[in-house]
ZAVEX-170736 format. One record per atom (N, C-alpha, C): residue in one letter; x, y, z. Coordinates in pm, whole numbers. Example, Ala and Ser with C-alpha at 12.3 -4.5 7.8 and 13.67 -1.06 7.14 Angstrom:
2
+-----+--------+--------+--------+
| res |     xx |     yy |     zz |
+-----+--------+--------+--------+
|   A |   1319 |   -569 |    780 |
|   A |   1230 |   -450 |    780 |
|   A |   1320 |   -330 |    780 |
|   S |   1285 |   -225 |    708 |
|   S |   1367 |   -106 |    714 |
|   S |   1290 |      3 |    787 |
+-----+--------+--------+--------+
***
This chain:
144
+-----+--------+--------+--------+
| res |     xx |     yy |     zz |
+-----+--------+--------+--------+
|   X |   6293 |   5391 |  -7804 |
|   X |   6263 |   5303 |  -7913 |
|   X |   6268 |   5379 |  -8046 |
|   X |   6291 |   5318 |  -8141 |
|   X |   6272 |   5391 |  -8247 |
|   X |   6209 |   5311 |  -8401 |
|   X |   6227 |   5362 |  -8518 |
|   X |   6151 |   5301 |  -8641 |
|   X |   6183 |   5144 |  -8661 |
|   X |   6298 |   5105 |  -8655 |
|   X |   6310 |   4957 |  -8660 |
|   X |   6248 |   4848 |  -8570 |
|   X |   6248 |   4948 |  -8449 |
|   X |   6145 |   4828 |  -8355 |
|   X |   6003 |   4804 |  -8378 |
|   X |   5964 |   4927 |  -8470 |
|   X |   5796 |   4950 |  -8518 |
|   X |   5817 |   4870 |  -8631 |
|   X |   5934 |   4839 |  -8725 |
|   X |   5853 |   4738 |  -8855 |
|   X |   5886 |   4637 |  -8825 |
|   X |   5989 |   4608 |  -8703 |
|   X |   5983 |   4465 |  -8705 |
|   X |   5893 |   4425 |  -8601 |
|   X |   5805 |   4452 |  -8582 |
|   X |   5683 |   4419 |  -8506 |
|   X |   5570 |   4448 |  -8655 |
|   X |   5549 |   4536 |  -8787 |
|   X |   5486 |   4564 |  -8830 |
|   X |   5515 |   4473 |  -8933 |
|   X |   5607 |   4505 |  -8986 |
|   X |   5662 |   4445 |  -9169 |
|   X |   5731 |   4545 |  -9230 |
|   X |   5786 |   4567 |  -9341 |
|   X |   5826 |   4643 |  -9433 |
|   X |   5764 |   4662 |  -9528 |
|   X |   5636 |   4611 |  -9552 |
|   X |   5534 |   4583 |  -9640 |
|   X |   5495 |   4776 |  -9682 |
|   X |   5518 |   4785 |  -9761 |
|   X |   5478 |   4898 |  -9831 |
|   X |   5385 |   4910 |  -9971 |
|   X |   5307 |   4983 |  -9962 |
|   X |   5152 |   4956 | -10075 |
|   X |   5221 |   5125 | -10127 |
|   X |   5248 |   5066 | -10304 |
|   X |   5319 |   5156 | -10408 |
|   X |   5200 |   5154 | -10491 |
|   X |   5253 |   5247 | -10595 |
|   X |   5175 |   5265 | -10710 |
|   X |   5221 |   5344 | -10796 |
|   X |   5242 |   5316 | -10932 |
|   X |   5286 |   5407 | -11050 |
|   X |   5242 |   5569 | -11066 |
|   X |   5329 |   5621 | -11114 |
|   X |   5326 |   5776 | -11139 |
|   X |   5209 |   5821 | -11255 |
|   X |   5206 |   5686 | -11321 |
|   X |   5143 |   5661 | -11442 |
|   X |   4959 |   5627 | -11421 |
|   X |   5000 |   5545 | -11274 |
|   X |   4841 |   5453 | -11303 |
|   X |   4751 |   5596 | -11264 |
|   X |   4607 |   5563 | -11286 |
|   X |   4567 |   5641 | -11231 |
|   X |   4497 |   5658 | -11149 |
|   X |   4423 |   5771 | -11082 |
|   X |   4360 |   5805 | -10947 |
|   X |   4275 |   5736 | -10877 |
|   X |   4173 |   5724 | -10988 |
|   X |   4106 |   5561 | -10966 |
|   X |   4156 |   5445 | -10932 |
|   X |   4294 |   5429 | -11021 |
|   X |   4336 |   5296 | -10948 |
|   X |   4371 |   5323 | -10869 |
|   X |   4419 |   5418 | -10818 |
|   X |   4497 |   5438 | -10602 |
|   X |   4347 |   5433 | -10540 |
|   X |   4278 |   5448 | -10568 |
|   X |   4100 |   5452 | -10477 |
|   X |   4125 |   5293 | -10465 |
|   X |   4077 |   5214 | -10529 |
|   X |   4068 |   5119 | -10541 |
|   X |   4220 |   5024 | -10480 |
|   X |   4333 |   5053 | -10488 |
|   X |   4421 |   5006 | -10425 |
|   X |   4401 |   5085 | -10267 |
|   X |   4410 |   5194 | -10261 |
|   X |   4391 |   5240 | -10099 |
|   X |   4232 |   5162 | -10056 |
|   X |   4139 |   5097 | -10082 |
|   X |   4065 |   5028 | -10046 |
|   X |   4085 |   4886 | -10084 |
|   X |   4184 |   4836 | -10104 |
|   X |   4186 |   4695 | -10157 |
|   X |   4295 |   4660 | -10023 |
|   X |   4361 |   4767 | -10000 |
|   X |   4468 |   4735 |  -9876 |
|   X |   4460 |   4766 |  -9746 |
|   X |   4287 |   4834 |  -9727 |
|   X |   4305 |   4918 |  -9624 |
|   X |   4386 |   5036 |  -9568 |
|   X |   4451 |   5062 |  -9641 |
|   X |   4555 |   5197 |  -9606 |
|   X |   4550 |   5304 |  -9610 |
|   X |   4589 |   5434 |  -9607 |
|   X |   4544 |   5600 |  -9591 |
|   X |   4644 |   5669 |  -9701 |
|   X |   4704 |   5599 |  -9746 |
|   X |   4833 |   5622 |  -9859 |
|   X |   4903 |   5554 |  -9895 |
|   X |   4970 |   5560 | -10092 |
|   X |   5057 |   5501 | -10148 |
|   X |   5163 |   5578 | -10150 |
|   X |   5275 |   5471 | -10138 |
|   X |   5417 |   5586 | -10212 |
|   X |   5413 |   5548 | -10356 |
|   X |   5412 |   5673 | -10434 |
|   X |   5410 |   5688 | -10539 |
|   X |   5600 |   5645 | -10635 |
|   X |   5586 |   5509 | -10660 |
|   X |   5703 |   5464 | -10710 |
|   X |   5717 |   5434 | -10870 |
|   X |   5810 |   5428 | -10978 |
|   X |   5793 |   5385 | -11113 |
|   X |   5855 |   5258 | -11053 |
|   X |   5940 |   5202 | -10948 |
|   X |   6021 |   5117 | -10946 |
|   X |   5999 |   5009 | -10805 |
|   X |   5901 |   5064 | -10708 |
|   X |   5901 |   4994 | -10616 |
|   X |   6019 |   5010 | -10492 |
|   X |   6131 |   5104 | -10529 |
|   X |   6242 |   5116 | -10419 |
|   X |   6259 |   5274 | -10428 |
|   X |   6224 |   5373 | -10537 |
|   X |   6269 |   5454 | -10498 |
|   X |   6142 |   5579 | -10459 |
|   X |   6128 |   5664 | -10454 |
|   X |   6007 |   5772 | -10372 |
|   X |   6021 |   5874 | -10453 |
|   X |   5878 |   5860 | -10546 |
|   X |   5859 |   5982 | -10670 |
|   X |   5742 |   6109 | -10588 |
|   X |   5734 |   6018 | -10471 |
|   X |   5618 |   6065 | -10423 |
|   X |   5497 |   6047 | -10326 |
|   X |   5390 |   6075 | -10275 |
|   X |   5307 |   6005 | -10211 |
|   X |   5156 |   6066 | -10259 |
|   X |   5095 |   5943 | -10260 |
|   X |   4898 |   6005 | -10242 |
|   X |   4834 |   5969 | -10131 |
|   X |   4770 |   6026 | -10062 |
|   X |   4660 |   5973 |  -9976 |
|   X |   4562 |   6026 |  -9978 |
|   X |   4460 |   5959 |  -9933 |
|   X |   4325 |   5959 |  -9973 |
|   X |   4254 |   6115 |  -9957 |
|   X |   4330 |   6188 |  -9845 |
|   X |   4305 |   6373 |  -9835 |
|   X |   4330 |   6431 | -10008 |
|   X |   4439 |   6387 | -10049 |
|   X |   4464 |   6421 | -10156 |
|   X |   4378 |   6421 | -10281 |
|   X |   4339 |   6294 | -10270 |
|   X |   4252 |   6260 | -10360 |
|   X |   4093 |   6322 | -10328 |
|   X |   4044 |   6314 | -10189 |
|   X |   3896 |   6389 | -10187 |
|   X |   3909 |   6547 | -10226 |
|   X |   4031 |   6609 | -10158 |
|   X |   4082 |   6744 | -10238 |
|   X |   4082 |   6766 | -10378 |
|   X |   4107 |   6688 | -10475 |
|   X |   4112 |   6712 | -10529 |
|   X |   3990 |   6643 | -10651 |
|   X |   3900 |   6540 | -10560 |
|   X |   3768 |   6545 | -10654 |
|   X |   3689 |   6649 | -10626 |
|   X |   3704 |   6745 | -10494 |
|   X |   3611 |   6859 | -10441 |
|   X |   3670 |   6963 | -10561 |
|   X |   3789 |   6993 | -10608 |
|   X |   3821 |   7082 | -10652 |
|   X |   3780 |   7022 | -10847 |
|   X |   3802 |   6919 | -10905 |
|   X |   3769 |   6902 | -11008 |
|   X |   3694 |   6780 | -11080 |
|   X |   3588 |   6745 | -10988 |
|   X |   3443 |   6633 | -10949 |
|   X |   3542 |   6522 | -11024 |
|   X |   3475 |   6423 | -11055 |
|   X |   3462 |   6318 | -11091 |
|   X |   3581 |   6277 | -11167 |
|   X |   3579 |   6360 | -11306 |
|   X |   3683 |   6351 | -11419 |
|   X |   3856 |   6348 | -11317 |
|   X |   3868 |   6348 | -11234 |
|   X |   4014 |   6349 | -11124 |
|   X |   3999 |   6178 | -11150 |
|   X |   3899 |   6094 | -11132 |
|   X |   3960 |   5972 | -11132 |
|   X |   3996 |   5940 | -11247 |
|   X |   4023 |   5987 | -11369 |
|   X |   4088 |   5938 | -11473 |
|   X |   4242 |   6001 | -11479 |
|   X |   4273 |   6087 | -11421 |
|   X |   4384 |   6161 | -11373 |
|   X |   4464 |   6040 | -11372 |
|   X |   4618 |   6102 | -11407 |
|   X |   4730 |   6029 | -11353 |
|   X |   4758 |   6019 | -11184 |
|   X |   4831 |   5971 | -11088 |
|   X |   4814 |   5968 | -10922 |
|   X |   4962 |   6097 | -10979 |
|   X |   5023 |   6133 | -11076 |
|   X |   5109 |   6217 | -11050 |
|   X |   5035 |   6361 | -11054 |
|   X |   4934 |   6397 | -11105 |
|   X |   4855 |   6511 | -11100 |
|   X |   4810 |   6528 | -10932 |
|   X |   4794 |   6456 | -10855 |
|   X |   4720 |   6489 | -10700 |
|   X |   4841 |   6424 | -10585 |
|   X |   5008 |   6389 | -10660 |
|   X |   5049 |   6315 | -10520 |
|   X |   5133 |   6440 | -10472 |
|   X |   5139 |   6435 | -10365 |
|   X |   5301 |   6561 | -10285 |
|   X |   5430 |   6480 | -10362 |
|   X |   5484 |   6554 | -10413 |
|   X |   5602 |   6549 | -10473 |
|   X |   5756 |   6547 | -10417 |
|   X |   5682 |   6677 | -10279 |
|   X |   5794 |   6661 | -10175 |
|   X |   5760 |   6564 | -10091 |
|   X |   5823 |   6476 | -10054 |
|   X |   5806 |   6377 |  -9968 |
|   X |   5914 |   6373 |  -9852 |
|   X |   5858 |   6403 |  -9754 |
|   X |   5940 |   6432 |  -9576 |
|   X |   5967 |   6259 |  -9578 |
|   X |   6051 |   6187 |  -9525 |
|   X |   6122 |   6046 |  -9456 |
|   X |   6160 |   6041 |  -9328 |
|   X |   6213 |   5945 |  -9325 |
|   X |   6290 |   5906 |  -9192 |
|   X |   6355 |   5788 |  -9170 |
|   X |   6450 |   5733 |  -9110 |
|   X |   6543 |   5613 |  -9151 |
|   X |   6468 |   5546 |  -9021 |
|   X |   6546 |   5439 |  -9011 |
|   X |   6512 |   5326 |  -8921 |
|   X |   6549 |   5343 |  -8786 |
|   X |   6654 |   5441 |  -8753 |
|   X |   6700 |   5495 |  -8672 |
|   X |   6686 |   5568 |  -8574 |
|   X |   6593 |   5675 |  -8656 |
|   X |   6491 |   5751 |  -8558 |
|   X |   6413 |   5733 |  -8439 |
|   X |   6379 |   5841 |  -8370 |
|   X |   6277 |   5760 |  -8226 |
|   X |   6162 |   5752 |  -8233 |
|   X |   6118 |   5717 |  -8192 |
|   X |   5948 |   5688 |  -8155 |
|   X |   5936 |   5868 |  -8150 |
|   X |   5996 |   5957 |  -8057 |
|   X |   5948 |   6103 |  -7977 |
|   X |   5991 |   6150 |  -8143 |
|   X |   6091 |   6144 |  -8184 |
|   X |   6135 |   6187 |  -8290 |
|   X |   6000 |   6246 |  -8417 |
|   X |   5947 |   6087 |  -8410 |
|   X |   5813 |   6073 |  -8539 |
|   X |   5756 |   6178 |  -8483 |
|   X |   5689 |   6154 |  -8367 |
|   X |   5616 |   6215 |  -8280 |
|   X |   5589 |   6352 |  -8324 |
|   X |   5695 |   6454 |  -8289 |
|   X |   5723 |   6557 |  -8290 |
|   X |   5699 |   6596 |  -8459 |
|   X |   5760 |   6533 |  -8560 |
|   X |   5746 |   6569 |  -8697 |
|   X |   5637 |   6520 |  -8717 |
|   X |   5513 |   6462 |  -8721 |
|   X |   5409 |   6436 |  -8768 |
|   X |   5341 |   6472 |  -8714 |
|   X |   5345 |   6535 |  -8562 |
|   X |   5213 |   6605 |  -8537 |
|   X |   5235 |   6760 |  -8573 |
|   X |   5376 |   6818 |  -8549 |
|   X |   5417 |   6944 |  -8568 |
|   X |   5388 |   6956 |  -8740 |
|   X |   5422 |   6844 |  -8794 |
|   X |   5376 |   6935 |  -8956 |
|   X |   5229 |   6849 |  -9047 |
|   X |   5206 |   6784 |  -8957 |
|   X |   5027 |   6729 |  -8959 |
|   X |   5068 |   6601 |  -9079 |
|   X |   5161 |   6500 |  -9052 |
|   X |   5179 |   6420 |  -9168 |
|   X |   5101 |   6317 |  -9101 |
|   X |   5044 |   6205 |  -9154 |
|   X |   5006 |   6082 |  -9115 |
|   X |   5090 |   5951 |  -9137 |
|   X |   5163 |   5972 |  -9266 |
|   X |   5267 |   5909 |  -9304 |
|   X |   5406 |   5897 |  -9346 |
|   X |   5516 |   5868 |  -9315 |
|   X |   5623 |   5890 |  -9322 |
|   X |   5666 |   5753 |  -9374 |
|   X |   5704 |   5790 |  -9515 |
|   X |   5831 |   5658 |  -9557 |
|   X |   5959 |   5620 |  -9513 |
|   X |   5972 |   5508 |  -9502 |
|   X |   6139 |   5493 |  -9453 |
|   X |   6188 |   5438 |  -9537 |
|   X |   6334 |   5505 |  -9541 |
|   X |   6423 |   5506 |  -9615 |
|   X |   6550 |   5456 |  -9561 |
|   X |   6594 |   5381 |  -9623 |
|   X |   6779 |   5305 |  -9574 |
|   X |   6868 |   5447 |  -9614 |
|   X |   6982 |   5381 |  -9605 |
|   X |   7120 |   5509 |  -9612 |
|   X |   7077 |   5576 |  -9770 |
|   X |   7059 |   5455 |  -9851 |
|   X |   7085 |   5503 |  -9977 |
|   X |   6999 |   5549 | -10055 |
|   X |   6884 |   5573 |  -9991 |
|   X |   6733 |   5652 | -10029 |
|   X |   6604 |   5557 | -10086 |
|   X |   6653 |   5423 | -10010 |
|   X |   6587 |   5327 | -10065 |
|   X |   6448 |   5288 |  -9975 |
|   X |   6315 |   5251 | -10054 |
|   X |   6227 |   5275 |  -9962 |
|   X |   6252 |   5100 |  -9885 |
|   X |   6210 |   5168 |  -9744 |
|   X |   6257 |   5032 |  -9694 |
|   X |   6145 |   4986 |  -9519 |
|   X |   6022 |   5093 |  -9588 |
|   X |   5834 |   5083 |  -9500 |
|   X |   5878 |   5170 |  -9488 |
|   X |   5695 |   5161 |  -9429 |
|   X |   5594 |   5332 |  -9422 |
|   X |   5546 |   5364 |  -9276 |
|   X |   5553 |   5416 |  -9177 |
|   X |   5465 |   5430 |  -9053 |
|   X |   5404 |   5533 |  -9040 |
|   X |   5273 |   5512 |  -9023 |
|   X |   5159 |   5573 |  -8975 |
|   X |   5182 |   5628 |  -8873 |
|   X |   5089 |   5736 |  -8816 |
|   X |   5065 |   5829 |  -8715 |
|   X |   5014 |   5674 |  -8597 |
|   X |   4895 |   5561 |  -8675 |
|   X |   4833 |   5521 |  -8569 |
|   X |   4975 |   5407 |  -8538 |
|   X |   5054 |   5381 |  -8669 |
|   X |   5188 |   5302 |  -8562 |
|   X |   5242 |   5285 |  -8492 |
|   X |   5280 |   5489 |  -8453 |
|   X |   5331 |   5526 |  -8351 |
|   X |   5255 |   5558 |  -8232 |
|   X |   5173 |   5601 |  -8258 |
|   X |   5059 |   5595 |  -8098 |
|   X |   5066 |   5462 |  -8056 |
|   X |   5015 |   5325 |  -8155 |
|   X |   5006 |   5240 |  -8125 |
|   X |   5146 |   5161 |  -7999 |
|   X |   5258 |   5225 |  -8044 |
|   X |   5379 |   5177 |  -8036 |
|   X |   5402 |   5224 |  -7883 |
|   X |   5409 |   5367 |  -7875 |
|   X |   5412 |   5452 |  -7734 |
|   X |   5353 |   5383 |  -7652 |
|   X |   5175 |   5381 |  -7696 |
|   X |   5123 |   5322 |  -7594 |
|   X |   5129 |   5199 |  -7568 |
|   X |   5190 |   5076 |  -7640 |
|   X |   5222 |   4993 |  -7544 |
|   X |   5340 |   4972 |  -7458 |
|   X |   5445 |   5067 |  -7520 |
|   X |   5545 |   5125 |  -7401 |
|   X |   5541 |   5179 |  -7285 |
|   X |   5401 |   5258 |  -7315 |
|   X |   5408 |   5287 |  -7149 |
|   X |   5284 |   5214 |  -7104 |
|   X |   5221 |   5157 |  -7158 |
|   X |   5179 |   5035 |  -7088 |
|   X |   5263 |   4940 |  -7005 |
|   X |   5374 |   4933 |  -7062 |
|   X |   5516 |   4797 |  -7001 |
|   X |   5581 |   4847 |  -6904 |
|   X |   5579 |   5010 |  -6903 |
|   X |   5595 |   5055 |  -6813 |
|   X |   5528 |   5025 |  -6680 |
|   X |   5387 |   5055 |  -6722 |
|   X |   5298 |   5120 |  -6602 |
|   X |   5342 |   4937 |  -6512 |
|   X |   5312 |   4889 |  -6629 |
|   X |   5301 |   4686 |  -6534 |
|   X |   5437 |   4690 |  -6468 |
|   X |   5561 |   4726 |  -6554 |
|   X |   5651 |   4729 |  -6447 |
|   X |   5712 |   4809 |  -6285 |
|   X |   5629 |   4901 |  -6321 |
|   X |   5635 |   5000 |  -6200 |
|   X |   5558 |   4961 |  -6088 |
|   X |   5465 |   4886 |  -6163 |
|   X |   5321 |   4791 |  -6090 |
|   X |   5381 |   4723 |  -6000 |
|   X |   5452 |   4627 |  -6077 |
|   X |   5509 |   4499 |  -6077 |
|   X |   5601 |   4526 |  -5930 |
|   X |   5681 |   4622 |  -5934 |
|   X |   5794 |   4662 |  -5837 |
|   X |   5721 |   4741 |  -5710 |
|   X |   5627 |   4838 |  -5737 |
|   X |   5554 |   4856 |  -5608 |
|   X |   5489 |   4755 |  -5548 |
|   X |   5451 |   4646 |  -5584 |
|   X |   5334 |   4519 |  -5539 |
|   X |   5492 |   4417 |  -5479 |
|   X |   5598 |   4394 |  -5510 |
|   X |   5715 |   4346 |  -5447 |
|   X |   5742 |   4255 |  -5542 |
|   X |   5722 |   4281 |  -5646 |
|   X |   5689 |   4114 |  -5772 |
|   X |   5827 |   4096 |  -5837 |
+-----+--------+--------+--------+
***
């Protein structure tokens, strides 16, 4: 399986936010959406960047309070790791636990953001794969 079978079961729904707004407003948007991170966009399609909420407690531990008036471009990763639609399920797997990401944007051919999957997407995803498994293996030992 791979990323396209996870958003079209999920959405493409991606929670952005300006380079401009600031830190406070990603608090308040990462709690208005429930989510663990924005991609940091001026445009909504292309990837200036990402914040998540590690980012942001990092960096009120390192400079208290006055961080929520901050721009989200002062605390987001700049480098931003992707992955197309194409990819596998083992694929994510392997890059997000091997380099500790939680989130990975997807991107079409032309670098266009096009959704986001979570670490819990893909667990989520596996495990009901081999859930369908286990019933079908079930299914065939029982004579069904």
């Amino acid at each position: 399986m791979n990323v396209h079978a996870i958003l079209s079961v999920k959405g493409s729904d991606v929670a952005t936010i300006a380079p401009d707004a600031s830190i406070g407003a990603a608090v308040a948007e990462l709690g208005e959406r429930k989510v663990g991170a924005l991609v940091v966009s001026a445009n909504t399609t292309t990837i200036d960047g990402i914040i998540s909420e590690r980012d942001i407690v990092r960096r009120l531990a390192d400079d208290g309070p006055a961080t929520l008036d901050e721009p989200v471009s002062a605390a987001m990763s700049a480098s931003v790791v992707t992955c197309q639609e194409n990819d596998t399920v083992n694929d994510l797997m392997v890059l997000m636990t091997g380099q500790r990401f939680r989130h990975l944007p997807v991107v079409d051919d032309a670098g266009t953001l096009a959704g986001i999957i979570s670490i819990g997407d893909v667990v989520k995803f596996r495990l009901d794969e081999l859930q369908a498994e286990n019933d079908d293996l079930y299914g065939y030992i029982q004579g069904r």
